[in-house]
SEZADREN-30605 format. One line per 8 residues: for each residue x, y, z of N, C-alpha, C. Coordinates in Angstrom, 2 decimals. Each point is the difference from the previous one (the first is absolute). Layout:
! residues N
X Y Z X Y Z X Y Z  ...
//
This chain:
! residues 122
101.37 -33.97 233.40 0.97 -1.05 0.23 -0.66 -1.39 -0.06  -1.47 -0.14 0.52 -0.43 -1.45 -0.02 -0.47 -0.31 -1.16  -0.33 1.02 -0.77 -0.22 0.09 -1.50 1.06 -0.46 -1.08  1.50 0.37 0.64 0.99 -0.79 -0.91 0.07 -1.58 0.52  0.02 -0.14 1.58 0.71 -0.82 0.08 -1.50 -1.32 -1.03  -0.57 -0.12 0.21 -1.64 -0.55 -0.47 0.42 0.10 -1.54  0.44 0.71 -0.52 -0.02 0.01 -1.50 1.34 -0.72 0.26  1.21 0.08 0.38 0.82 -0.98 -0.60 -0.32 -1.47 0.55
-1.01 -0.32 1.16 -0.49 -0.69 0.23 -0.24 -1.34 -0.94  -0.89 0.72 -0.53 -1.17 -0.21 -1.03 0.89 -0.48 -1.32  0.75 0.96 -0.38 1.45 -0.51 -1.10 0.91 -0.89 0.12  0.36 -0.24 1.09 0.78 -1.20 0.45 -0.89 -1.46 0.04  -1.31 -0.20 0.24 -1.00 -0.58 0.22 -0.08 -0.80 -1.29  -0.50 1.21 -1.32 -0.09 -0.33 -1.50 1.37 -0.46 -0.40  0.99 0.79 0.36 0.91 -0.80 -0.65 0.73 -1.18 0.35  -0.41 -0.59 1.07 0.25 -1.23 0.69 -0.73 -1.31 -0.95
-1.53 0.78 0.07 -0.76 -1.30 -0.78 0.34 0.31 -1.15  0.69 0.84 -0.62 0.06 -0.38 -1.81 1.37 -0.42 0.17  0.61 -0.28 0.92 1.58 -0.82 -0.03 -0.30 -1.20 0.06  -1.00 -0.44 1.33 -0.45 -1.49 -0.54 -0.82 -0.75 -0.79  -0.81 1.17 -0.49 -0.75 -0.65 -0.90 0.37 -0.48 -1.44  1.09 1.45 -0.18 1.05 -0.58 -1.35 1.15 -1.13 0.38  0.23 -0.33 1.03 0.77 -1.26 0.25 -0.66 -0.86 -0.27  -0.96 -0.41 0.38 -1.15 -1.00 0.22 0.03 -0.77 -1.49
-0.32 1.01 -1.19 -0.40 -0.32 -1.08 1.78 -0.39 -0.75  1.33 0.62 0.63 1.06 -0.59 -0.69 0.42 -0.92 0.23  -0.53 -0.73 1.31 0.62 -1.60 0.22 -0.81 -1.11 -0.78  -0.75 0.21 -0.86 -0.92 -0.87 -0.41 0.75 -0.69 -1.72  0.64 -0.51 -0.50 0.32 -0.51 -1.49 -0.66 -1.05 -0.11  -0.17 0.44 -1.68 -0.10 -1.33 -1.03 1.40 -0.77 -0.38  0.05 -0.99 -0.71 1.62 -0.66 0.01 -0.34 -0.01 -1.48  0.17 0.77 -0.64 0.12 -0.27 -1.57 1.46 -0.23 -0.78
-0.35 -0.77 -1.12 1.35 -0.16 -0.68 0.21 0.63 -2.14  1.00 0.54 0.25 0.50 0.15 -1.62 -0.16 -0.98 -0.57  -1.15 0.13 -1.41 0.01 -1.32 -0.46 -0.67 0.60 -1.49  0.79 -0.68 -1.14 -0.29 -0.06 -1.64 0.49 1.01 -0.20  0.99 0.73 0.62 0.94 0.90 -0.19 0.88 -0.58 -1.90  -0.06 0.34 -1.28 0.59 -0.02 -0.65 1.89 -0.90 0.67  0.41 -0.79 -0.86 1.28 -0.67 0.48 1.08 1.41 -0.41  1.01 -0.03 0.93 0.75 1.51 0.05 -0.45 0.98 0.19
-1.19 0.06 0.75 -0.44 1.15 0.11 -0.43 0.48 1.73  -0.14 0.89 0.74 -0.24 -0.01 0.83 -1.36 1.36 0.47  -1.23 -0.62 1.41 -0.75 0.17 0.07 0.14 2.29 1.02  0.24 1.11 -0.92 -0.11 0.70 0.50 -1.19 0.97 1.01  0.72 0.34 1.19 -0.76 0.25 1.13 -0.34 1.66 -0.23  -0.84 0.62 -0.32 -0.17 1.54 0.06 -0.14 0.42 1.22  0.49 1.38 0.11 -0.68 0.98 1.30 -2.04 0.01 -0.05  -0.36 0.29 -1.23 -1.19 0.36 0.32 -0.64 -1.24 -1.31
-1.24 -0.05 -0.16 -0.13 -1.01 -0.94 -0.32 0.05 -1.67  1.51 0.43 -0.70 -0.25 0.26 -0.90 1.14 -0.13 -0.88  -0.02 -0.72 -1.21 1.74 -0.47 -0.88 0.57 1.07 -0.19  -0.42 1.53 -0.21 0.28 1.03 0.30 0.97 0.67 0.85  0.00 -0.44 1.17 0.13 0.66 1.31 1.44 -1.09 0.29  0.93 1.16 0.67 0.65 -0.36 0.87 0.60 -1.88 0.42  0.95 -0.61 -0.37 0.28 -1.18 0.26 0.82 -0.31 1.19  -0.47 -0.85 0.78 0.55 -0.10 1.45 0.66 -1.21 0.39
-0.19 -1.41 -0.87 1.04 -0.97 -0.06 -0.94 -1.26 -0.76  0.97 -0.39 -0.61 -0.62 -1.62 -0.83 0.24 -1.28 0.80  -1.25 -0.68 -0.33 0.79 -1.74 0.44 -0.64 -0.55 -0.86  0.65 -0.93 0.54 0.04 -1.35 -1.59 -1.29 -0.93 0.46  -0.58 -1.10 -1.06 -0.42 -0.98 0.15 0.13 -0.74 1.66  -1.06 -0.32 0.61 0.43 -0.42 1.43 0.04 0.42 1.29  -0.08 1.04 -0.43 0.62 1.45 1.21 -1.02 0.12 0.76  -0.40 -0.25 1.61 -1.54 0.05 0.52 0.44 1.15 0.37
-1.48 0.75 -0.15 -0.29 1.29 0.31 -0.46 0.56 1.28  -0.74 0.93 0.95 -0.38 0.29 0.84 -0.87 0.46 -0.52  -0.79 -0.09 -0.31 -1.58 1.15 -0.88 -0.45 0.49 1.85  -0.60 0.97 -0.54 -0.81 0.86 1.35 -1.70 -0.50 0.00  0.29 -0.74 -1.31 -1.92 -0.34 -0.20 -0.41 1.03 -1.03  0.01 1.46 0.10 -0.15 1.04 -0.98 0.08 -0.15 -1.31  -1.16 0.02 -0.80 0.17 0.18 -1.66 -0.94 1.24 -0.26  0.67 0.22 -1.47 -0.83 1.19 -0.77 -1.55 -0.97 -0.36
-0.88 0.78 0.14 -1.71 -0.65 0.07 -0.17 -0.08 0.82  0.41 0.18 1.22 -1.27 -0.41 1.04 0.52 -1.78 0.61  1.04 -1.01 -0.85 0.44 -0.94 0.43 0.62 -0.23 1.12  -0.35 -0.71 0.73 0.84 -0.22 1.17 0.75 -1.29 0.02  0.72 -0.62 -0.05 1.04 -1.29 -0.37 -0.53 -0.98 1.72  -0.73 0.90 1.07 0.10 -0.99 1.07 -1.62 -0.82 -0.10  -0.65 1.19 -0.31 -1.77 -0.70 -0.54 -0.07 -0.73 -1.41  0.82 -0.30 -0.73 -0.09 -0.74 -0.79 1.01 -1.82 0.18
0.61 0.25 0.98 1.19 -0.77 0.37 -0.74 -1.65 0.20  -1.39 0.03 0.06 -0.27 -1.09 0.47 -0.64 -0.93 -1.57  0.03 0.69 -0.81 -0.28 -0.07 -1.53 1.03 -1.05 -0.55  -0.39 -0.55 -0.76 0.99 -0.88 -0.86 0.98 0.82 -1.37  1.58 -0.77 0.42 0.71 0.99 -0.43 -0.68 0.91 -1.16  -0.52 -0.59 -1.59 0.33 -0.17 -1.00 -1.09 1.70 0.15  -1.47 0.05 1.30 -0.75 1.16 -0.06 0.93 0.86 0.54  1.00 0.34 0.93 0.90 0.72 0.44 0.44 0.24 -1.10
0.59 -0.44 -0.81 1.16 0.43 -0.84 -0.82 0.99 -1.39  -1.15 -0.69 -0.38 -1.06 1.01 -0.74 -0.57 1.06 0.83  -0.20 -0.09 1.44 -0.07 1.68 0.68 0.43 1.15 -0.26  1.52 -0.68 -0.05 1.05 0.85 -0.01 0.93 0.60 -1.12  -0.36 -1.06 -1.24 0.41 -0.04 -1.25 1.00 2.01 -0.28  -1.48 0.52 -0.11 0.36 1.44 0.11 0.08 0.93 0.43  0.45 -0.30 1.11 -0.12 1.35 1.16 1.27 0.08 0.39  0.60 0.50 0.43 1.26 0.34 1.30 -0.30 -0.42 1.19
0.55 -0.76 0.63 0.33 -0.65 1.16 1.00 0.99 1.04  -0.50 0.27 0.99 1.36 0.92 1.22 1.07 -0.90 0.64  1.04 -0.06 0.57 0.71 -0.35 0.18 1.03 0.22 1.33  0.06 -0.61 0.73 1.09 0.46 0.86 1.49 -0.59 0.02  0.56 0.76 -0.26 1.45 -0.63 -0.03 1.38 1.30 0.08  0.98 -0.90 -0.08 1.60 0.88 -0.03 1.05 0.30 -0.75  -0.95 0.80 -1.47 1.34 0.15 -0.80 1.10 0.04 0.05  0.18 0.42 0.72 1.59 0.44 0.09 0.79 -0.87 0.95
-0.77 -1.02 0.58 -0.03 -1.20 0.93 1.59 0.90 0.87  -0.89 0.90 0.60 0.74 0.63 1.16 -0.99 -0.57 1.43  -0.83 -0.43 -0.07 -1.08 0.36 1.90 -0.68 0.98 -0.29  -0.52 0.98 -1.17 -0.47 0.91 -0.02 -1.39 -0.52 -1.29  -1.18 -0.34 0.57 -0.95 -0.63 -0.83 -1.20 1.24 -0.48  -0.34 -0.24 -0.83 -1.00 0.52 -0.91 -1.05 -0.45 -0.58  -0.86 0.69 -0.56 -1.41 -0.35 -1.01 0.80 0.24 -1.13  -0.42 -0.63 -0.66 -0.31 -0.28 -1.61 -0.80 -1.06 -0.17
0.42 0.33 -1.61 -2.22 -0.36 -0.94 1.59 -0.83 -1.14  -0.83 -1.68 -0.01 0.26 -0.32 -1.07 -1.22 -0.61 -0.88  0.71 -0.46 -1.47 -1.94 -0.18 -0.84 -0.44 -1.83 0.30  -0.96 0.36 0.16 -0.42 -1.12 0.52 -0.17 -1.48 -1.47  0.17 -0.08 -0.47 0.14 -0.53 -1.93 1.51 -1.27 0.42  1.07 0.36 1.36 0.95 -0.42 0.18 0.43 -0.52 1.44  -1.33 -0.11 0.17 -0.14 -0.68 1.69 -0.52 -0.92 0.31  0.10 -0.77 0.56 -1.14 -1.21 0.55 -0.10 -0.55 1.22
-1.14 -0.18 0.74 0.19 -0.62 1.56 1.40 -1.10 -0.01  0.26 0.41 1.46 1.29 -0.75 0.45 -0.42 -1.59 0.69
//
């Protein structure tokens, strides 16, 4: 019996700190914006990061983003943030950028990856 109660102990324990530790890291954004988006055209958001995959909502020219900081390489959008735009925007040229936002602009928010070729500090 002291053997269970100690093991769910121990489980409740771990899963406490990986609740705050993954909070920790989702309150943190970059403020990026849609930008050189083609005229009529709009900047699409994927599920995972790839033109391939799954489309989860467009915005236009303008539209500030929530980035999580996350890029494909190893980029992080918050360690480069102190850089002058024009090196940000060649960081990022080709990678996928993550995203937090609300397709379906219900209250119900998500990750997605848009390409970074159509973004620029806010």
């Amino acid at each position: 019996m002291k053997s269970c109660v100690s093991t769910a102990m121990s489980v409740a324990v771990v899963a406490a700190g990986l609740v705050f530790s993954s909070q920790s890291h989702a309150t943190v954004f970059a403020a990026w914006q849609v930008a050189g988006v083609p005229f009529g055209d709009t900047l699409n958001a994927r599920k995972y990061p790839s033109n391939a995959l799954q489309k989860q909502a467009s915005y236009p020219n303008g539209t500030v983003l929530q980035m999580t900081g996350r890029c494909t390489g190893g980029v992080n959008l918050l360690d480069i943030a102190r850089q002058p735009q024009r090196k940000q925007r060649q960081a990022i040229r080709y990678r996928w950028c993550e995203i937090w936002h609300d397709p379906a602009q219900n209250g119900h928010f998500v990750t997605g990856w848009v390409y970074g070729k159509h973004i620029a500090p806010y």
